[in-house]
N, C-alpha and C positions, 0 to 999 in steps of 0.2 A: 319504731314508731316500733314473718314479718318480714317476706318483704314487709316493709311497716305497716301496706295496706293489705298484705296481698299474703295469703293466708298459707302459702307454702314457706315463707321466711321465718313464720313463728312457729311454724311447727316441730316436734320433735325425733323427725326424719329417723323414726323408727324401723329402717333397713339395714339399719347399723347394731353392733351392741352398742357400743359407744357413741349416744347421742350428740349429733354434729350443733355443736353450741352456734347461738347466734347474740349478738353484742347490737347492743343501743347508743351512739352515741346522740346525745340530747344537745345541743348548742345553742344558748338563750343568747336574746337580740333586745338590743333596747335603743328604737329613736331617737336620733339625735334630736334635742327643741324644734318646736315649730314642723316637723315631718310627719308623716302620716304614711299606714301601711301601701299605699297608693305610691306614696316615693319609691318604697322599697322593692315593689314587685319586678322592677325591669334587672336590678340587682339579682335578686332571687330567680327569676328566670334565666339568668346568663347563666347563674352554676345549674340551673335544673338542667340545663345545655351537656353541660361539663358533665356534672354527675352520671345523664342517660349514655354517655358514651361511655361509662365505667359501668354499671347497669348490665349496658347491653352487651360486654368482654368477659360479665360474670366476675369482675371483681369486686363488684356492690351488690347486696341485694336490693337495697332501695334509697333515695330521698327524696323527702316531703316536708315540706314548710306548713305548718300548723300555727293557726292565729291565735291569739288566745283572747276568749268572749268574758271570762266569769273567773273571778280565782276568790279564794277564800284569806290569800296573804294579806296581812295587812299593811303590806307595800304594795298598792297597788301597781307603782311603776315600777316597780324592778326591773320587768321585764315586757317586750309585745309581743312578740313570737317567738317561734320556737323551730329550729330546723333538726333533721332527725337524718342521720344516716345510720343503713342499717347493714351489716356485714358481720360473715362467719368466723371473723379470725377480730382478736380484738387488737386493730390496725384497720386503717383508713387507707385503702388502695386507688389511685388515680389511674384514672385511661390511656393506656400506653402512648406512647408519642405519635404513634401513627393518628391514635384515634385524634389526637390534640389537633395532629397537623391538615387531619380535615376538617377539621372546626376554624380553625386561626390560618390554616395556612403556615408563613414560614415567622407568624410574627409572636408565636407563640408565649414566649417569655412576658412580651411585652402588653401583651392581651390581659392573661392571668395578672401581671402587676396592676394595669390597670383596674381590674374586678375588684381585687383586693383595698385597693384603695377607695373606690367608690364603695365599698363593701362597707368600712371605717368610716367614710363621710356618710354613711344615711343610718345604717342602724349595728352597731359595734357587737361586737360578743362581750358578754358581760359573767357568763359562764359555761362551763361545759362540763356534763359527767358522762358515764359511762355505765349502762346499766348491761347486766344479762338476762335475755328473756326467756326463762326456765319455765312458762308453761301455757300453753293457750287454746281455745279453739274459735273456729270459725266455720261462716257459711260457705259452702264447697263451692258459691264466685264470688266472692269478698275481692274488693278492689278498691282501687282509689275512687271516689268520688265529692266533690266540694260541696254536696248537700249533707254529707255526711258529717256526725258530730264524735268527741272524741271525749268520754266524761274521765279524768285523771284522777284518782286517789292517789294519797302518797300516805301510806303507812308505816307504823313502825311496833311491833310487840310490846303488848301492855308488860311483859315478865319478859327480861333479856334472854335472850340463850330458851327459849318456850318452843317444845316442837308445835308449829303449825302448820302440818303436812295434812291433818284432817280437814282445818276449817278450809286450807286450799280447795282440796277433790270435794268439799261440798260448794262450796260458791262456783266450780268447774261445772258440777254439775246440775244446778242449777242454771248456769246459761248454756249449755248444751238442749238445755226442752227446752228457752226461749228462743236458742236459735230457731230449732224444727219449729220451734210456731210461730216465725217472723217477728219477733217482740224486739229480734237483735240482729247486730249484724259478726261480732266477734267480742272476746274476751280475753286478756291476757294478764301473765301475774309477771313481773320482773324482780330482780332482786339487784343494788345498787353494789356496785363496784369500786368505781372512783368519782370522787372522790368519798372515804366512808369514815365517818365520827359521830360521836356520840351530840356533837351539837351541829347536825346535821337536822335533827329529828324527824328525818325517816331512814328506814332500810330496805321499806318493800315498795311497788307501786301497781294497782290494780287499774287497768283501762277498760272501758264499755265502749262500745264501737255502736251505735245508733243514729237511725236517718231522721228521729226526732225526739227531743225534749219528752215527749208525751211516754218514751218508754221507760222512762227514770220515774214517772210519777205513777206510772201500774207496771212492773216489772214482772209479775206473775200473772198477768192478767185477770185481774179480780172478780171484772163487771163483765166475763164473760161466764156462758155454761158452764165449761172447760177449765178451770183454771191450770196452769201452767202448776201451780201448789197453792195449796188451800192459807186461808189468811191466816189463820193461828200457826200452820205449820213453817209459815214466811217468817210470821214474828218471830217466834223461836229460833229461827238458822240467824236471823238477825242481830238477838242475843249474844246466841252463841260465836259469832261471829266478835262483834264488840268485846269479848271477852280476852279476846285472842289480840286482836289489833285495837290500835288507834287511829283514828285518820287526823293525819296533825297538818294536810293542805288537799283543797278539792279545787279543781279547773278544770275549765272546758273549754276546748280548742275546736275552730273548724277546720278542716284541711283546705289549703289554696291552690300550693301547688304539687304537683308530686312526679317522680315517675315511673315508668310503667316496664314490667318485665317484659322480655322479648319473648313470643310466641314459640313454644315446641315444636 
């Protein structure tokens, strides 16, 4: 999603020189006929199960199932959600055996086959990529929350090979004063790993983290005293921005389920 919600996983754990990378895996689901997100959830709950006991070992930083409300694809059904695990090392590490065998007990094997297969009878993976989350920020207690909304751009450079390291740190900085004046709740930018082609048609992906719709339609806060940045000066970064990127797919996901890092 960084933990996906949770703003110390997207960060870029600058005690290091060497920024300790963190990896997106994105895994699309799609309903089997006649099923609804409602079949799905007792599915998704049993790995949210599995997942927080890898979570909680520090092998994961996070996973969260994200619905999706709105896409701009014109397959609509490609896909219905979207689960998202989120970790340091680009590898997917499970919950050691101990943790398993207090979940299942001694019937371990047979648990997990079973998940997996019910996994396949309700809503299938239909894709999976792999993103790096090379830059974000957020509010200092960003968490999971299912009122919370998730707006997705998927970009790609209008000029291949174009350094856009500028329009980045201004669209950074532009949600860093919306954070401080509540307009937002986080911001990140990722860059796509695997799989990556040119008929892909994106390479980057820009997410907005808001507890409502209404913050996509005054981002700078316009109709206040204050404005966050004045309207012609929005226009312009707007511009300027467009210049640089494409958005060649926009959706909105809410969060369902997710889970939670263990307390310090």
């Amino acid at each position: 999603m960084v933990s996906f919600l949770c703003a110390a996983a997207y960060e870029l754990q600058a005690q290091s020189k060497s920024p300790q990378k963190t990896y997106m895996y994105l895994i699309y689901h799609k309903l089997n006929p006649g099923l609804t997100i409602q079949d799905a959830l007792p599915v998704e709950r049993e790995w949210k199960k599995v997942n927080q006991a890898a979570v909680d070992e520090g092998k994961l930083e996070g996973w969260y199932m994200t619905v999706k409300q709105f896409t701009s694809n014109l397959n609509q059904s490609e896909y219905d959600y979207v689960t998202r695990i989120v970790t340091h090392e680009m590898a997917i590490k499970g919950a050691s055996p101990e943790a398993m065998a207090r979940i299942y007990g001694d019937s371990v094997q047979a648990k997990m086959a079973d998940l997996q297969k019910r996994d396949r009878n309700t809503a299938p993976v239909v894709k999976i990529e792999i993103w790096e989350i090379t830059d974000g920020t957020f509010a200092p207690k960003f968490a999971p929350d299912g009122t919370q909304f998730m707006i997705v751009d998927r970009i790609r450079r209008r000029t291949p090979g174009a350094n856009y390291d500028g329009a980045v740190g201004q669209l950074k900085k532009l949600s860093e004063e919306r954070i401080k004046r509540g307009n937002l709740l986080g911001w990140d930018f990722s860059t796509l790993v695997i799989p990556n082609g040119s008929e892909k048609g994106y390479e980057f992906s820009i997410a907005h983290y808001v507890t409502s719709l209404g913050a996509v339609a005054n981002p700078v806060m316009a109709d206040t005293p204050t404005p966050v940045m004045s309207a012609p000066a929005y226009k312009q970064l707007q511009s300027q921005t467009a210049q640089v990127f494409d958005v060649t797919r926009q959706e909105v996901y809410r969060f369902m389920e997710y889970t939670t890092k263990p307390a310090n």
